[in-house]
Backbone as CSV, one residue per row, in Angstrom:
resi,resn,N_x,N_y,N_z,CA_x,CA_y,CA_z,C_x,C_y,C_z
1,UNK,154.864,52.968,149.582,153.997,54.112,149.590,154.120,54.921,148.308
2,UNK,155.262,54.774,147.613,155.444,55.925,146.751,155.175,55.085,145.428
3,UNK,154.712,54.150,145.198,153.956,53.147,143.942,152.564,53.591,144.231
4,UNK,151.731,53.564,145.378,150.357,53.715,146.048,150.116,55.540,145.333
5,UNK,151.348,56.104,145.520,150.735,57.789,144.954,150.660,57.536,143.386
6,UNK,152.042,56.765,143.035,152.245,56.976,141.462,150.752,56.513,140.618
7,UNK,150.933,55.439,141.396,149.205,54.649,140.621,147.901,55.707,140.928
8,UNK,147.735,56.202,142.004,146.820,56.959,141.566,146.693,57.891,141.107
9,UNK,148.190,58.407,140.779,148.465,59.637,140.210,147.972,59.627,138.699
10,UNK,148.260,58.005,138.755,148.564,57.415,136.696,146.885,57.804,136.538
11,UNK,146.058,56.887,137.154,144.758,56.516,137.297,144.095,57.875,137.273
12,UNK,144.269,59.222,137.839,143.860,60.209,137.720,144.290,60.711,136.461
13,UNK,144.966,60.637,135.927,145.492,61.346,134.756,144.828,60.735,133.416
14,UNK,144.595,59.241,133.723,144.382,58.325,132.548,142.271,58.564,132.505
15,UNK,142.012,58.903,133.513,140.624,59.303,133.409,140.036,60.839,133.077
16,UNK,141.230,61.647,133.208,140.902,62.821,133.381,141.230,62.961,131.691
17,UNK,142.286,62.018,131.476,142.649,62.329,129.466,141.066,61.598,129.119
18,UNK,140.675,60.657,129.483,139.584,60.049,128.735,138.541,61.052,128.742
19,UNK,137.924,61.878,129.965,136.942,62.270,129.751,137.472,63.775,129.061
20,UNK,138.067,64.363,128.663,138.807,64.953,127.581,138.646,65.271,126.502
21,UNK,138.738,63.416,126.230,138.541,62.981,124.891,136.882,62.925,124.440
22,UNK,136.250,62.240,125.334,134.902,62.456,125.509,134.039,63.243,124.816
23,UNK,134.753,64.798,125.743,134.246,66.129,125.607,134.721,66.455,124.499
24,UNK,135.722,66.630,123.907,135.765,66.581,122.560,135.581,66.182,121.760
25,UNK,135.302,64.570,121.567,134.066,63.819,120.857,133.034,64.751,120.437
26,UNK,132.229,64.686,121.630,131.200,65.275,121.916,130.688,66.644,121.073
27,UNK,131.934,67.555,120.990,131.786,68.311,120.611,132.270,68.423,118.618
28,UNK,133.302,67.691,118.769,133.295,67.484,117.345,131.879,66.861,116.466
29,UNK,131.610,65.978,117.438,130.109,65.551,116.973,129.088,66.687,116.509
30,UNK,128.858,66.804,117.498,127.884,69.182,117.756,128.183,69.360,116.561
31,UNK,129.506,70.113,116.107,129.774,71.063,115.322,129.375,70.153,113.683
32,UNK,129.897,68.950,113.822,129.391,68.168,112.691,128.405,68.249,111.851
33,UNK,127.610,67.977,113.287,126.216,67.699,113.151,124.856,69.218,112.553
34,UNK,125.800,70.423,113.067,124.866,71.700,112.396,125.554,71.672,110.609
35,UNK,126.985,71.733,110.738,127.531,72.214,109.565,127.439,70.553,108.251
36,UNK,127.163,69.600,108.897,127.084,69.053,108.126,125.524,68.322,107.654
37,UNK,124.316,69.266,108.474,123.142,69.081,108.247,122.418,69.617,106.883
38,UNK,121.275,68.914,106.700,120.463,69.322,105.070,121.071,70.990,104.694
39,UNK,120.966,70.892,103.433,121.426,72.366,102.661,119.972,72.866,102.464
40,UNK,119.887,74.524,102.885,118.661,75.603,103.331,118.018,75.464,101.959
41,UNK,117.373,75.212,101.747,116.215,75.149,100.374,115.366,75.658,100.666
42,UNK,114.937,76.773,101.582,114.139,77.970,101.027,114.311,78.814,100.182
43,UNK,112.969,78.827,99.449,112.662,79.524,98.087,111.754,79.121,97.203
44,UNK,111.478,79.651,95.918,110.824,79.443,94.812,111.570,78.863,93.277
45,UNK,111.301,77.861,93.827,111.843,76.842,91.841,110.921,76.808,91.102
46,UNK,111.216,77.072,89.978,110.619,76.757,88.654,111.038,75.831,88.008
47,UNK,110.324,74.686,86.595,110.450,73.870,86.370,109.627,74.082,84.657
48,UNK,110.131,73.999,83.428,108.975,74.454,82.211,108.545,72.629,81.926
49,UNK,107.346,72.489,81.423,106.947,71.561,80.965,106.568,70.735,82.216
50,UNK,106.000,70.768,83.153,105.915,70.201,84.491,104.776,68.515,83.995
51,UNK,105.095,67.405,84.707,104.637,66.653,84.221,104.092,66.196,82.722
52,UNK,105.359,66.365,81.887,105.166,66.661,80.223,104.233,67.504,79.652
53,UNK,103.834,68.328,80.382,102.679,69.538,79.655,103.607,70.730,79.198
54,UNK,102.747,71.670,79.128,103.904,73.130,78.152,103.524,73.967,79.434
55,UNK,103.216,73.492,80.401,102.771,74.585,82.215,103.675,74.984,82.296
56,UNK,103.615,75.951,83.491,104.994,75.990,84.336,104.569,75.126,85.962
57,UNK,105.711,74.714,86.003,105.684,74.309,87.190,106.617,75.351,88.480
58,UNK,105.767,75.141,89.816,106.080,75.682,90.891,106.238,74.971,92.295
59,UNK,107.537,75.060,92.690,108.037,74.439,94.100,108.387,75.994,95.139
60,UNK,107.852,75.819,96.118,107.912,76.338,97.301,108.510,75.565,98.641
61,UNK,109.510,76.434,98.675,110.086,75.669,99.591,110.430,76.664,101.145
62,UNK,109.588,76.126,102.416,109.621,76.807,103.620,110.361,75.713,104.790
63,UNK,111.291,76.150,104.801,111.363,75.097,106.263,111.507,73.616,105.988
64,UNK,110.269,72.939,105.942,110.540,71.526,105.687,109.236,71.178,104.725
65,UNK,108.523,72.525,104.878,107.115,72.576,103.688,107.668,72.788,102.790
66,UNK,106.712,72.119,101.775,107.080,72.194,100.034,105.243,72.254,99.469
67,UNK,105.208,73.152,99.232,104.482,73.412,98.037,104.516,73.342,96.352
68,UNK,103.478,72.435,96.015,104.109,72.532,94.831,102.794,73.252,93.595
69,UNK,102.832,73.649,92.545,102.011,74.138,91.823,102.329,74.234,90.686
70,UNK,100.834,74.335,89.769,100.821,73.925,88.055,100.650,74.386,87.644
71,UNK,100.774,75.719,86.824,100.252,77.136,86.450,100.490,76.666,84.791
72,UNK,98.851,77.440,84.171,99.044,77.623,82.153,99.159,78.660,82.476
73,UNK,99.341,79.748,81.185,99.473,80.995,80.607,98.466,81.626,81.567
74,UNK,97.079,81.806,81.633,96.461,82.824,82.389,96.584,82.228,84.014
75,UNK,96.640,81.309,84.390,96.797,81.185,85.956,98.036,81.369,86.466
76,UNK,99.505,81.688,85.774,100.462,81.883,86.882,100.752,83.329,87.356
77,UNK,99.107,84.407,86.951,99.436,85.573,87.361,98.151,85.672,88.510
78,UNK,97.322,84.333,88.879,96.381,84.002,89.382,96.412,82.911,90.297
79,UNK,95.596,81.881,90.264,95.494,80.887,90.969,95.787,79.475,90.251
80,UNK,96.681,79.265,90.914,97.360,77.840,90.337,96.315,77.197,89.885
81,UNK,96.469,76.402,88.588,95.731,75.332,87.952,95.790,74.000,89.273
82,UNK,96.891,73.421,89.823,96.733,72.412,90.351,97.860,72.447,91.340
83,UNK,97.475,71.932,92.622,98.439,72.531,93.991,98.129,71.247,94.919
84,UNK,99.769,70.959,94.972,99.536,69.724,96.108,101.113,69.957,97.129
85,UNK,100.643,69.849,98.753,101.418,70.444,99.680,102.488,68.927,99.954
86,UNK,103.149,68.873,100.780,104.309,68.012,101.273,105.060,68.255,102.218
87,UNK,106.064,67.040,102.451,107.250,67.639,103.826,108.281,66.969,103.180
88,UNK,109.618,67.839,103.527,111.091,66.937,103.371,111.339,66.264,104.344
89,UNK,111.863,65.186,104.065,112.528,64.240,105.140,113.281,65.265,106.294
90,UNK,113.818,64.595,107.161,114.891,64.914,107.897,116.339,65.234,106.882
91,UNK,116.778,64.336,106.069,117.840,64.870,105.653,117.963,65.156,104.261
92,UNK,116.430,65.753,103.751,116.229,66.251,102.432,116.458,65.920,101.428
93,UNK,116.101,64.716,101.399,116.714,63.374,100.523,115.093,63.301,100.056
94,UNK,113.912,63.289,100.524,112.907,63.280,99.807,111.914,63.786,100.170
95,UNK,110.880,64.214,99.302,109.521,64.672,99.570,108.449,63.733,99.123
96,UNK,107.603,63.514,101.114,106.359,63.062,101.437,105.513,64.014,100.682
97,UNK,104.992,63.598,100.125,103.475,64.377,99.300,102.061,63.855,100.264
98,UNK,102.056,65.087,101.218,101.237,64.986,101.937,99.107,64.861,101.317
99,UNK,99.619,66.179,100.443,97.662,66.877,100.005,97.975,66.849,98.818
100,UNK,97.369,65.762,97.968,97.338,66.030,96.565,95.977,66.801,96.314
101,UNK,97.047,67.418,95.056,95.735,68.328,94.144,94.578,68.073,93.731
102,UNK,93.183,68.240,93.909,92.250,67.434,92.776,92.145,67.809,91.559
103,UNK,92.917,68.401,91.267,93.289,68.005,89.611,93.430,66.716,88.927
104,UNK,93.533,65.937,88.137,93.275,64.586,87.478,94.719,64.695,87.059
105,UNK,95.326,65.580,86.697,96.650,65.617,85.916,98.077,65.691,86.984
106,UNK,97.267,65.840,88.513,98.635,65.851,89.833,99.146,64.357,89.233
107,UNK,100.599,64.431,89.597,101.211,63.683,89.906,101.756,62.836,90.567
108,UNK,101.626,64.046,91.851,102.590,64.417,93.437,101.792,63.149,94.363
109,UNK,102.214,62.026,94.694,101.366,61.263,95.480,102.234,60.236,96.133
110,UNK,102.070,60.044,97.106,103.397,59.293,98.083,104.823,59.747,98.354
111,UNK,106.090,58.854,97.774,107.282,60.031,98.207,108.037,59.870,97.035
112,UNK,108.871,61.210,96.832,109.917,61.055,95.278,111.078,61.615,96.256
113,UNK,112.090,60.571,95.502,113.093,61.063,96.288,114.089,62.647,95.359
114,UNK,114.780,63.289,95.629,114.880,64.611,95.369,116.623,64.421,95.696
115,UNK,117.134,66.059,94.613,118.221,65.853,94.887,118.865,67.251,94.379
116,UNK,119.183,67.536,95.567,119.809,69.544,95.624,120.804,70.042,95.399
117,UNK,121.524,71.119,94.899,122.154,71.894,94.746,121.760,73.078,94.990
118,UNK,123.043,73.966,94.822,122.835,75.634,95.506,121.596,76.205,94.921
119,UNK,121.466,75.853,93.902,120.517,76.660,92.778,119.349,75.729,92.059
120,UNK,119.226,74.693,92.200,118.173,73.918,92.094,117.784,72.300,92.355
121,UNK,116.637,71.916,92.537,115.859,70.495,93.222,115.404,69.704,92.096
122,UNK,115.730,68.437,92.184,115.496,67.828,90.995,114.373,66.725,91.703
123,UNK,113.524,66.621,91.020,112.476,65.420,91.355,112.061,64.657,90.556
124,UNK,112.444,63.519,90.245,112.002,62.747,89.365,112.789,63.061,88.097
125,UNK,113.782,63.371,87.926,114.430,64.004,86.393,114.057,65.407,86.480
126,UNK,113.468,65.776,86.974,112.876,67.537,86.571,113.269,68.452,87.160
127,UNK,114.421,69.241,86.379,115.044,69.644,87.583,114.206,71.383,87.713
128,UNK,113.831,71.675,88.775,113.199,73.000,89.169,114.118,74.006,89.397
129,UNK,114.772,75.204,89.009,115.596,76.280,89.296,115.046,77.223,90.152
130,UNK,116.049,77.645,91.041,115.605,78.624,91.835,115.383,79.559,90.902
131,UNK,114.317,80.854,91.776,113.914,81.958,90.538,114.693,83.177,90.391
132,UNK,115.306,82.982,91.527,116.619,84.433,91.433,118.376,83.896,90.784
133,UNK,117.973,82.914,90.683,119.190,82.024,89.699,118.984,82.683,88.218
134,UNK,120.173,82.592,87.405,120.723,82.886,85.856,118.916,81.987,84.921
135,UNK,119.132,80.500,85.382,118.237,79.893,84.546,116.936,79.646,85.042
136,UNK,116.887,80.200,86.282,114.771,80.531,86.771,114.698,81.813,86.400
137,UNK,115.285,83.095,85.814,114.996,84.171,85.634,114.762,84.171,84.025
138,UNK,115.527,83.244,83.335,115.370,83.428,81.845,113.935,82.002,81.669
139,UNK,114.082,81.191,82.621,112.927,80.181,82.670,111.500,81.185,82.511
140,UNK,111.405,82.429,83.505,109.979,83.039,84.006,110.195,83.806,82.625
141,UNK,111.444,84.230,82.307,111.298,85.727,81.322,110.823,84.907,79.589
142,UNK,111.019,83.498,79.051,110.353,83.126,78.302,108.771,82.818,78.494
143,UNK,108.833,81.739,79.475,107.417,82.087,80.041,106.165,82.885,80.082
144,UNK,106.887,84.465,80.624,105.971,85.329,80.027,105.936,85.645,78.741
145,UNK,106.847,85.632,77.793,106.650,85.764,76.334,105.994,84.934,75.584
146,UNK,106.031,83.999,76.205,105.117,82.872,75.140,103.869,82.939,75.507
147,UNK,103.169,83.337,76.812,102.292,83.705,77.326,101.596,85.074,77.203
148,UNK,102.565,85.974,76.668,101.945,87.281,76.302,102.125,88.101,76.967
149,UNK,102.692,88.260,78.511,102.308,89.617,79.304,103.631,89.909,79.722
């Protein structure tokens, strides 16, 4: 009789550690899974010379929308020269270029893969700076000087 308790004593213990372990799986997984998800890329990047021109270029970044835009000297206090919308992947590894621009000079068409840091998105070699960053603030502040206003 007293083997008949021990064993189910073992057997309770050896299931009760597993599902335990489980739950802590489980949860190590969870916590993983927020803190080790895509880095927040909302905001506004800038980019000079956007598709080898002397433009500025413009990335908007909401959520998982990306806007992108082509501004000369009189349109970046106006309406973008050329504007084509998109989505980031799931793990922000690239942008679907959903609506190209009808501009002749867009670029943006199928997917480029992309690649982030705290302070700026690189696409294709080009890397875009955020605009409240050291080098998107001196990016806009030449910008307007060469532009005049």
């Amino acid at each position: 009789m007293n083997t008949t308790r021990t064993a189910r004593a073992t057997r309770t213990k050896i299931a009760v550690s597993i599902a335990a372990l489980a739950a802590g799986s489980l949860v190590l997984t969870a916590c993983s899974g927020s803190s080790g998800s895509a880095r927040k890329l909302d905001g506004t990047y800038y980019v000079k010379d956007v598709n080898g021109t002397s433009e500025l270029g413009q990335m908007v970044v909401k959520g998982n929308s990306v806007s992108h835009h082509e501004y000369t000297c009189d349109g970046v206090y106006e309406k973008p020269d050329v504007t084509s919308t998109g989505e980031l992947n799931k793990d922000q590894s690239q942008i679907i270029w959903t609506v190209a621009g009808e501009d002749s000079r867009n670029k943006r068409t199928g997917s480029e893969p992309i690649a982030t840091s705290d302070t700026s998105i690189s696409i294709s070699g080009s890397a875009y700076v955020r605009d409240n960053s050291d080098a998107g603030k001196a990016l806009l502040d030449a910008f307007k000087v060469k532009c005049g206003k």
